[in-house]
C-alpha positions in Angstrom: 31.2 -6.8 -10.3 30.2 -4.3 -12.9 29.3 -5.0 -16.2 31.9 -5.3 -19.0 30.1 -2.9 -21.2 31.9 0.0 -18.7 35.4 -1.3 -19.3 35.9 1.7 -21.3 35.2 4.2 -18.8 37.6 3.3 -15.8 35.9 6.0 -13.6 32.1 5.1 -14.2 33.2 1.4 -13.4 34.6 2.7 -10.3 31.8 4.5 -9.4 29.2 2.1 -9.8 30.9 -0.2 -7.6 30.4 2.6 -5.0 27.0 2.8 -6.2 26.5 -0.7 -5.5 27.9 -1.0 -2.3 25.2 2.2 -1.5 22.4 0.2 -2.4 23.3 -2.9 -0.6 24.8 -1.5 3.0 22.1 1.4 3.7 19.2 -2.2 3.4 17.8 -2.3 6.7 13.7 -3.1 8.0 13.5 -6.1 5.7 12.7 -9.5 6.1 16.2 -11.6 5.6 15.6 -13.8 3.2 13.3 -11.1 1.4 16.8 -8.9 1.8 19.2 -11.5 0.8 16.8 -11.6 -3.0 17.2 -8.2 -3.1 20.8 -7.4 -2.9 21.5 -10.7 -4.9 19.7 -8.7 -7.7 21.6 -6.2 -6.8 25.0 -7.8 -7.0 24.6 -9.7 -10.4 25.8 -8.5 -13.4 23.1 -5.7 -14.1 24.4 -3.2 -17.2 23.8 -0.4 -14.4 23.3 1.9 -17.7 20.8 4.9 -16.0 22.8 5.2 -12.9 26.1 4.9 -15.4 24.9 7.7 -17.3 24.0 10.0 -14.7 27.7 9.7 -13.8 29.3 9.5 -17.2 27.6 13.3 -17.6 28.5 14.2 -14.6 32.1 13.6 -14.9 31.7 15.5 -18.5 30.5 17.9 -17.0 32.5 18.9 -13.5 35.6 16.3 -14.4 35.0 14.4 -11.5 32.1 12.7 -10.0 30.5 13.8 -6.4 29.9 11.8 -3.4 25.9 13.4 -4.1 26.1 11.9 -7.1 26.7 8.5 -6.6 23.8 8.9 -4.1 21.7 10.2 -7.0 23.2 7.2 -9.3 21.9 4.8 -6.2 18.2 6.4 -6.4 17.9 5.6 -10.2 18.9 2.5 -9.7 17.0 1.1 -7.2 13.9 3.2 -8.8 14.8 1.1 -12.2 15.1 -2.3 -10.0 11.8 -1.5 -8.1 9.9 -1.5 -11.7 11.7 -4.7 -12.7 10.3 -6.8 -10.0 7.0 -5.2 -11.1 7.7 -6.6 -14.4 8.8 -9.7 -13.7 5.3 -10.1 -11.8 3.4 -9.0 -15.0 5.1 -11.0 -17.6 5.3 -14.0 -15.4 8.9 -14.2 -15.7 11.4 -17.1 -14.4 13.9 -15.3 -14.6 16.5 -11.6 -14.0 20.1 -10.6 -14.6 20.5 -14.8 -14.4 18.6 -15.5 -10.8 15.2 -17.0 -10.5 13.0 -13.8 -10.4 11.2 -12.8 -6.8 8.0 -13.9 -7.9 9.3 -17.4 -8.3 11.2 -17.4 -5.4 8.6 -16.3 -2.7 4.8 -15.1 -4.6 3.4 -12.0 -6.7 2.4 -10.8 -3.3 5.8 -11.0 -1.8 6.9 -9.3 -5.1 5.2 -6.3 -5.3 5.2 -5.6 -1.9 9.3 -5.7 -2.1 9.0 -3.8 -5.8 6.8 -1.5 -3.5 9.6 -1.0 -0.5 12.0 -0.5 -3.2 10.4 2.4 -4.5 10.3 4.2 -1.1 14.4 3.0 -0.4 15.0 5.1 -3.1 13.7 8.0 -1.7 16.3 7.4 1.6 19.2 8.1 -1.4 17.6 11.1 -2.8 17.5 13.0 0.5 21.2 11.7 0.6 22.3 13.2 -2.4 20.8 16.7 -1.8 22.1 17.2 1.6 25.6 16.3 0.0 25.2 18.9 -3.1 23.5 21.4 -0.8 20.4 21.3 -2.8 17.7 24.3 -2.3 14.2 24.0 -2.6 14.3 26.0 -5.8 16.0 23.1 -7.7 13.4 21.5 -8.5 14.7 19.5 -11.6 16.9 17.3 -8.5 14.9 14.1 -8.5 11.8 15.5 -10.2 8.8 15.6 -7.5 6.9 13.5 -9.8 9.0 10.9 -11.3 7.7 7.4 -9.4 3.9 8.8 -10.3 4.9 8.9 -13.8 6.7 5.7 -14.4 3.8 3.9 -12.3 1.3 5.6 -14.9 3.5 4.4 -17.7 3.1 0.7 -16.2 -0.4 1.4 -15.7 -0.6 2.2 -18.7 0.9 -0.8 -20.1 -1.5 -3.3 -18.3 -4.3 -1.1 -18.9 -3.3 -1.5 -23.0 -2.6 -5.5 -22.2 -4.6 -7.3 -25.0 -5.8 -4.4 -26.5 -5.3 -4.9 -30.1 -6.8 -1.5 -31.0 -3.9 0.1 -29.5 -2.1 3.6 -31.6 1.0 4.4 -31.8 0.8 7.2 -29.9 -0.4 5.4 -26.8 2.7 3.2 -27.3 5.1 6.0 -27.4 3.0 7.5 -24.4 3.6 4.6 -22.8 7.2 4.0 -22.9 7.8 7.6 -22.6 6.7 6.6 -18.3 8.2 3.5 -18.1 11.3 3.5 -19.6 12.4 7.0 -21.1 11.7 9.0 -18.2 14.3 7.7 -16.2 16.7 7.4 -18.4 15.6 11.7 -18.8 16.0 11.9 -15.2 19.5 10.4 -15.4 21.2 12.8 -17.2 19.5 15.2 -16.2 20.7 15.0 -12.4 24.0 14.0 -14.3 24.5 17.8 -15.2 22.9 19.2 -12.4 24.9 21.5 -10.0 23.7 24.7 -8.6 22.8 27.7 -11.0 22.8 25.3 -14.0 21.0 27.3 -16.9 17.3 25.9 -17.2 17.8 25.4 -20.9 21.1 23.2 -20.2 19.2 21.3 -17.5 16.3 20.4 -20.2 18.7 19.5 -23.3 20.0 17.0 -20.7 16.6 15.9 -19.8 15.7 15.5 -23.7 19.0 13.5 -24.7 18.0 11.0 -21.7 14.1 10.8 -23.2 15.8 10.4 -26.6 18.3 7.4 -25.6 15.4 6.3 -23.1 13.0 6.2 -26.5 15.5 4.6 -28.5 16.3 2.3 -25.9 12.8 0.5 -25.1 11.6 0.4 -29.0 15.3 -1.6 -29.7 14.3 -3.9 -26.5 10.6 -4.5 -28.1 12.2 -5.5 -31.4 14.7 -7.6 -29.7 11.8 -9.5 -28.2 10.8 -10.6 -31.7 14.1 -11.1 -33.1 16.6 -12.8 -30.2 16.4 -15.9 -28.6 16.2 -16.9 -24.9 20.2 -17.5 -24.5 21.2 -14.6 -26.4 18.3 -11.8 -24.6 17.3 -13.7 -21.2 13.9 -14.3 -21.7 11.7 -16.3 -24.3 11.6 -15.3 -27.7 8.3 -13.0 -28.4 7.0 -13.1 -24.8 5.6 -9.8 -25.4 3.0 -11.1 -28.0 1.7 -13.9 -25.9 1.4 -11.4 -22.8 -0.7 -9.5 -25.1 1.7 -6.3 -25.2 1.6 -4.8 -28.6 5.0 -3.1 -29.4 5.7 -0.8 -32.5 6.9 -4.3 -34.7 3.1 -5.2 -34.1 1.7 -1.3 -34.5 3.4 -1.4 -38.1 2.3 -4.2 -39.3 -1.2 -4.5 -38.0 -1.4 -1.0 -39.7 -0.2 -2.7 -43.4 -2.1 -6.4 -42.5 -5.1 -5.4 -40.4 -6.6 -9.2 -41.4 -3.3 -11.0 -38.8 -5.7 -9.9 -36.3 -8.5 -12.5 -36.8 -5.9 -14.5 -38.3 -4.2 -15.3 -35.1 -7.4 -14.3 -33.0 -5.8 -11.4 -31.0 -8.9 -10.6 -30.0 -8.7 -13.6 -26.8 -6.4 -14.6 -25.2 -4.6 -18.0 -25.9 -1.6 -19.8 -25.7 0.5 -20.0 -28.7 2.5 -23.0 -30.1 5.8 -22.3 -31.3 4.6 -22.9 -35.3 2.5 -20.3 -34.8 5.1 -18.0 -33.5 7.4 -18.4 -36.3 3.8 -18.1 -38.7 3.2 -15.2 -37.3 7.0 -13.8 -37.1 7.0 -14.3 -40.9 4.1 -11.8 -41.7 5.2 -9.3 -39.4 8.6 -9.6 -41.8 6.6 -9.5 -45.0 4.6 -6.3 -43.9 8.2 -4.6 -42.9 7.5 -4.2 -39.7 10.9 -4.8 -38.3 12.5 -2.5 -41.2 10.2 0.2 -40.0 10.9 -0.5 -36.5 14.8 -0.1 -37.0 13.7 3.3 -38.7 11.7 4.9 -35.7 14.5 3.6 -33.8 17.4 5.6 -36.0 14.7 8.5 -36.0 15.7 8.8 -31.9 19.4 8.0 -32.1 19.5 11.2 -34.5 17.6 12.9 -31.8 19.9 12.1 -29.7 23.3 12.6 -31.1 21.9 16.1 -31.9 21.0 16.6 -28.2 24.7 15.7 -27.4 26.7 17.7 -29.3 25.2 20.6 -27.9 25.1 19.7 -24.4 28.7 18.2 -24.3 32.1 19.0 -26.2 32.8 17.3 -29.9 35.1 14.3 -28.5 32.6 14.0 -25.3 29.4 13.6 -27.6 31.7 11.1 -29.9 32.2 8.6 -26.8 29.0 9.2 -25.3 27.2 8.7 -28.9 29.9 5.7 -29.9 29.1 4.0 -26.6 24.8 4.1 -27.3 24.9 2.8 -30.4 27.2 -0.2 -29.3 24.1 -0.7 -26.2 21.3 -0.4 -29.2 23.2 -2.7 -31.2 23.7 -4.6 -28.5 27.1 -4.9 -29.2 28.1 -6.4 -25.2 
């Protein structure tokens, strides 16, 4: 079943159920219980929004959506659900889209090793996809050569800057820019790809995808501070006690540099819930979440920019409508 959020867009919905079925049917040299984890993650209720907006643009763009293209849609996703299980192994999570995570289920070991296959199934779609659009050698922007070195140096990057209190905006923005925005580049990108697509077309599509990508992961980091476990799927402010400094942190360490030795960031510990909500509070009285909500706004005008010159007035409308409803979380 698809996600609710694409009960709007008849077509996508339909799609993705084709992307789905991809994913699962083309599993083979797998261990079957390690198989059965992996297209149960597959199956549940996953908001499918890279793959979705690879297809959304593509449909925008030609008025229908190509059997390449749901191949292409298949590669992103399994790309995006390779780097989850990665996650899950990092954050020491218990749980994904409402299943006990990998990790729990098997080990870390099992985990990354299956994170690890994943990343190479993808590949299997890719090849897919260009045979079916008759893809040359010279279109290179196709799957982008370098995209799973990228968004493993922007996880690198991420455990590299765990616990580092230190850490600059700019390294944060670097950062997300591999391991969330990229894809979501990639997406629309290969959304509006067909053959003898204008380069500068081909990289406004590749910018809008950054921009929604950058928007995206900064409105996920202040969501960590801000929802509870029911309501986001994970604990409240799991990020801080894994030591990952997010842009709500970045701004207010940079107006209250002293909450650093208050709440000893420079070791780790384990915190109580008192002094979550303590330090919650002097995030709030610094702005921080104020200031987050305004780098976030800073991208979403990015990106509705972006749109209305890739895509037709009443196109950009939906398309823009729809993002803010996913920022706001509005699903």
């Amino acid at each position: 079943m698809v996600h609710h959020i694409w009960d709007d867009f008849p077509e996508i919905q339909k799609g993705l159920e084709s992307v789905k079925s991809i994913m699962i049917s083309e599993l083979s040299v797998i261990h079957p219980e390690v198989k059965e984890k992996i297209i149960a993650y597959m199956d549940a209720p996953g908001k499918y929004l890279r793959s979705g907006l690879c297809l959304l643009l593509s449909q925008s763009k030609t008025g229908h959506i190509a059997e390449g293209k749901l191949y292409l849609a298949a590669y992103l996703e399994t790309l995006h659900l390779a780097t989850l299980i990665h996650d899950d192994v990092i954050d020491d999570a218990d749980s994904r889209r409402g299943l006990q995570v990998m990790n729990k289920t098997f080990s870390n070991r099992i985990a990354i090793y299956a994170g690890d296959y994943l990343l190479s199934y993808a590949n299997r779609f890719l090849l897919k996809a260009a045979k079916l659009l008759d893809v040359g050698e010279e279109d290179q922007a196709l799957g982008n050569n370098k995209v799973i070195e990228r968004i493993l140096a922007g996880e690198l990057a991420q455990l590299m800057n765990q616990f580092d209190y230190k850490m600059t905006m700019k390294a944060y923005l670097k950062q997300i820019k591999g391991k969330t925005a990229l894809l979501f580049a990639l997406a629309c990108q290969v959304g509006v790809w067909e053959k003898g697509i204008p380069k500068r077309e081909s990289r406004l599509a590749y910018n809008l995808g950054l921009s929604i990508g950058m928007a995206f992961q900064i409105s996920d980091d202040l969501i960590d501070y801000q929802i509870d476990e029911k309501n986001s799927g994970k604990p409240r402010m799991q990020d801080i006690q894994n030591g990952i400094y997010t842009a709500p942190f970045l701004f207010a360490r940079e107006a209250d540099y002293q909450m650093v030795k208050d709440f000893q960031l420079d070791r780790r510990k384990k915190w109580s819930e008192e002094e979550l909500n303590t330090f919650y509070n002097r995030l709030e009285q610094t702005k921080a979440f104020e200031k987050t909500e305004q780098l976030i706004r800073a991208y979403l005008r990015k990106m509705q920019e972006q749109s209305q010159k890739l895509l037709t007035a009443d196109e950009s409308e939906q398309l823009v409508s729809f993002l803010f409803k996913i920022m706001d979380r509005q699903f």
